[in-house]
C-alpha positions in Angstrom: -8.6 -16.9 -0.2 -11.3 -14.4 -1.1 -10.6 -11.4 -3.0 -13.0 -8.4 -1.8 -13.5 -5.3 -4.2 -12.4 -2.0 -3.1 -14.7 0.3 -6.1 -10.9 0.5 -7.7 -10.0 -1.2 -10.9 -7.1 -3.7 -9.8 -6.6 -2.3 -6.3 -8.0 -5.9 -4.6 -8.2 -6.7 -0.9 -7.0 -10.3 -0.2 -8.6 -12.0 2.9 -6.4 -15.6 3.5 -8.0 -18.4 4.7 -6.3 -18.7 8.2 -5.9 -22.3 9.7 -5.8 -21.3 14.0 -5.7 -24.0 16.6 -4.8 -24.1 20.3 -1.2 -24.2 18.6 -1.5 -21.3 16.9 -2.7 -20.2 12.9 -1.6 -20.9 9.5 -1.9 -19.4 6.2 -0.6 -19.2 2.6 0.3 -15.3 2.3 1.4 -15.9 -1.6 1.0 -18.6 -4.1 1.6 -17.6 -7.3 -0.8 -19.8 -9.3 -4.0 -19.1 -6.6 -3.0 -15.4 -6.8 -2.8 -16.0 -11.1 -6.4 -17.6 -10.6 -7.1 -14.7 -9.0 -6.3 -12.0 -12.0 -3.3 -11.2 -10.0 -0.2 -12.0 -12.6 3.0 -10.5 -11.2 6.1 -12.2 -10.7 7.2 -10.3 -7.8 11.1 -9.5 -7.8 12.0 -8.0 -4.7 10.3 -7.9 -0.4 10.6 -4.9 1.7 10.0 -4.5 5.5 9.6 -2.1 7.6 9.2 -1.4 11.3 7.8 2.4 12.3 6.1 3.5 15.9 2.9 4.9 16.6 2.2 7.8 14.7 4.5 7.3 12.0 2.9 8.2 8.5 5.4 6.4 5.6 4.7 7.8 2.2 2.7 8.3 -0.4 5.5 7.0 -3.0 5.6 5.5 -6.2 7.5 4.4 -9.2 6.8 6.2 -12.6 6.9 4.0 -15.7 9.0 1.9 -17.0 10.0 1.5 -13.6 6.6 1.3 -11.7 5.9 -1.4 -9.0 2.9 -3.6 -8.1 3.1 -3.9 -4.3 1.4 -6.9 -2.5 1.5 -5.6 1.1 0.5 -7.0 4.5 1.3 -6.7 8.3 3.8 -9.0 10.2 2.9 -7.5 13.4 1.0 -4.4 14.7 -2.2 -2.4 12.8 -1.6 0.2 10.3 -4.2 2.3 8.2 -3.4 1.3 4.3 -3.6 4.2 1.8 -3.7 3.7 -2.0 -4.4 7.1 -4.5 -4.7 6.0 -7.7 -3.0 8.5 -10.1 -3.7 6.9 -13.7 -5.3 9.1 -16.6 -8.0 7.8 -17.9 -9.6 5.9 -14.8 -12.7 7.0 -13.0 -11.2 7.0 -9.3 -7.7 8.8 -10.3 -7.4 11.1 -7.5 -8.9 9.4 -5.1 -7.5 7.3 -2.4 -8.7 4.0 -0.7 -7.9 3.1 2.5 -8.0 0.0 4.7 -7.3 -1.4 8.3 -4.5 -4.1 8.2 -3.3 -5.3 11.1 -1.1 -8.6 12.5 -4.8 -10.0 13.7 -6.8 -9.6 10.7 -4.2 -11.0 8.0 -6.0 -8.8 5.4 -3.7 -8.1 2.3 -3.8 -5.1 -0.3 -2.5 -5.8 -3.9 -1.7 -2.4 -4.9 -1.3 -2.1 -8.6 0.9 -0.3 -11.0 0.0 3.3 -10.9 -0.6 3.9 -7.9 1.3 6.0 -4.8 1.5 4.0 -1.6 1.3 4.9 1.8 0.6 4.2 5.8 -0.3 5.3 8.9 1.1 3.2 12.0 -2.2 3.1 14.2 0.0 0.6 16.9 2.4 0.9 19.2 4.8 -0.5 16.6 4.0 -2.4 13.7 6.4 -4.8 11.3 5.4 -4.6 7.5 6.2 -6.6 4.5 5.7 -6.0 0.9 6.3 -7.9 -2.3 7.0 -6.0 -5.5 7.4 -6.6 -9.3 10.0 -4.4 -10.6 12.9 -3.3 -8.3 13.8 0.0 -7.0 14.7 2.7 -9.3 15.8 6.1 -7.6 15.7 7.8 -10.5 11.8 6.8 -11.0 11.1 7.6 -7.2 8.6 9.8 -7.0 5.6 11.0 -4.2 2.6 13.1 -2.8 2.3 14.8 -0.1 1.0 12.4 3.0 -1.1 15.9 4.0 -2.3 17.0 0.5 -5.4 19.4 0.4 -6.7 18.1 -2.8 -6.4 14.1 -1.1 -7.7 15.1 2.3 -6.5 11.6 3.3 -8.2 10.8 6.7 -4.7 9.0 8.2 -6.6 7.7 11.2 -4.6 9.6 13.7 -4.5 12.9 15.9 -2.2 15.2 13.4 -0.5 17.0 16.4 1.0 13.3 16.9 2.3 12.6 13.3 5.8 11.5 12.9 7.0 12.2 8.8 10.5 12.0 7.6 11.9 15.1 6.2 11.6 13.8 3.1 8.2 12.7 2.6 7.1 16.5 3.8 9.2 17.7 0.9 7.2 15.8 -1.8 5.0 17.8 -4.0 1.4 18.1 -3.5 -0.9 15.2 -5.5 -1.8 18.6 -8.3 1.9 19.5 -8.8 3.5 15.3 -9.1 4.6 13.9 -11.9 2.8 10.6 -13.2 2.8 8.9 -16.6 0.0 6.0 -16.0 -3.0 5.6 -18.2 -5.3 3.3 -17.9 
């Protein structure tokens, strides 16, 4: 396993060592005491998947505190662009987002810590993903940003006239008017 940095504290792109033969491949998506040996201490609680189409944007949501959720995220099958704005006080990249091709092929993995808001893009026809996370879900502690905030100026990977957004998501407040409580 190598961990790559992204410039973000605790935001840490995970690149498995993948075992492929005429058979097929192999890897070890989690192991709890590489990943501790890695700095990466959660005891994750709970998986998520979800399957979207092309053009699907899912997000940018988060957990506020004491509720908030580390996410360890990768892609079963399909390509989607990976977005991750980092929204705790006190840290040099808050406001700014990080994002990151992950795809079925490439087996990349992005640990997304506490205190930040999540989001993808679905860049494939259809794409399966799965995601660990250390507390469970709260609705009362949901909370989001706007997937086209002016502030962000997230680059989604996409043509916008193609976009598919729930009603929801384009009813969260802009990344200047959401509520956070992180400090780092």
């Amino acid at each position: 396993m190598e961990l790559i940095n992204t410039g973000f504290q605790d935001l840490i792109l995970i690149k498995p060592t993948v075992f492929e033969d005429s058979r097929g491949y192999f890897y070890e998506s989690y192991n709890k005491s590489a990943f501790k040996k890695a700095g990466i201490n959660c005891n994750f609680v709970q998986d998520n998947q979800s399957s979207s189409i092309r053009g699907v944007i899912r997000g940018l949501h988060y957990q506020l505190m004491p509720f908030a959720q580390s996410k360890l995220i990768r892609v079963l099958s399909g390509t989607i662009f990976d977005v991750a704005v980092d929204l705790r006080s006190g840290s040099p990249t808050c406001g700014k987002w990080y994002g990151i091709e992950l795809s079925s092929e490439n087996s990349l993995q992005l640990f997304v810590p506490q205190g930040f808001a999540h989001g993808f893009s679905v860049l494939s026809e259809k794409a399966v993903v799965l995601y660990k996370t250390d507390d469970f879900y709260k609705k009362e502690a949901e909370r989001g940003i706007r997937f086209d905030d002016p502030v962000l100026k997230i680059d989604w990977k996409m043509n916008p006239a193609g976009i598919i957004v729930s009603e929801k998501d384009r009813q969260l407040p802009r990344f200047d008017e959401a509520e956070a409580n992180f400090i780092l």
